[in-house]
C-alpha positions as a printed Julia matrix, in Angstrom:
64×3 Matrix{Float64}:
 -12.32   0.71  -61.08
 -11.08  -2.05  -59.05
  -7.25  -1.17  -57.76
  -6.77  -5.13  -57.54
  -5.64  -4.98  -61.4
  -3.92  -1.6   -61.41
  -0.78  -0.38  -60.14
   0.13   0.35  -57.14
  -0.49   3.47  -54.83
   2.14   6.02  -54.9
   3.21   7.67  -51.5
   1.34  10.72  -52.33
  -1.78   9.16  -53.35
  -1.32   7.07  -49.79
  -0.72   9.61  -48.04
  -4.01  11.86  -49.81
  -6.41   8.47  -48.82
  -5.15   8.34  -45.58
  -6.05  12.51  -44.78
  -9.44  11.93  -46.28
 -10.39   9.27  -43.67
  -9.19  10.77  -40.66
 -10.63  13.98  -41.61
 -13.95  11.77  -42.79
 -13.69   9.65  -39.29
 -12.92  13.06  -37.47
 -15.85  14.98  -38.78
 -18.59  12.36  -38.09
 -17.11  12.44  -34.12
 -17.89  15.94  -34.3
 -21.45  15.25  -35.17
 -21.4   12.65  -32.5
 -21.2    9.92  -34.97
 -18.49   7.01  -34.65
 -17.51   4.43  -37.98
 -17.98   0.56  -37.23
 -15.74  -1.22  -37.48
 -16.61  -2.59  -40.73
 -16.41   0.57  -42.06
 -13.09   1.12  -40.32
 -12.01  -2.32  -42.37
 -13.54  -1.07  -45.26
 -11.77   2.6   -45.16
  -7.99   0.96  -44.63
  -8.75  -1.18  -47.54
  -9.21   1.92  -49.38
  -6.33   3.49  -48.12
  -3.89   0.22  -48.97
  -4.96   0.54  -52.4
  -7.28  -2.76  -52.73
 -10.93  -0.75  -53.31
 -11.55   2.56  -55.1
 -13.51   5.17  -54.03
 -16.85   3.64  -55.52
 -16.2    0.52  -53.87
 -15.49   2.08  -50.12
 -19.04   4.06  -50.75
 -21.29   1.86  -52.17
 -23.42   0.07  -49.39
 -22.78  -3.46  -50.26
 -19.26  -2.87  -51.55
 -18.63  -3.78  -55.25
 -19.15   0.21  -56.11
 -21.68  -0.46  -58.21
């Protein structure tokens, strides 16, 4: 599902992207593992609402 032709994010559902990367981001620094920056890009797309889920974990981006 692309979020480009659906409604906007509520404040909750913001709020619920936004916990899931930091605690995503946090637990790879634990492992000793650090996002690019790319990926960093890629994950605040996700939480404004512009990619779904599929999208933000599919290698090349298109969640398919």
């Amino acid at each position: 599902m692309n979020r480009r032709h659906s409604d906007p994010l509520d404040a909750a559902e913001i709020a619920r992207r936004a916990e899931a990367v930091k605690f995503a981001a946090v637990s790879c620094a634990l492992e000793g593992l650090f996002p690019s920056d790319a990926a960093m890009e890629k994950a605040q797309r996700f939480m404004d609402g512009l990619i779904d889920l599929d999208e933000l974990v599919s290698p090349d981006g298109d969640g398919e």
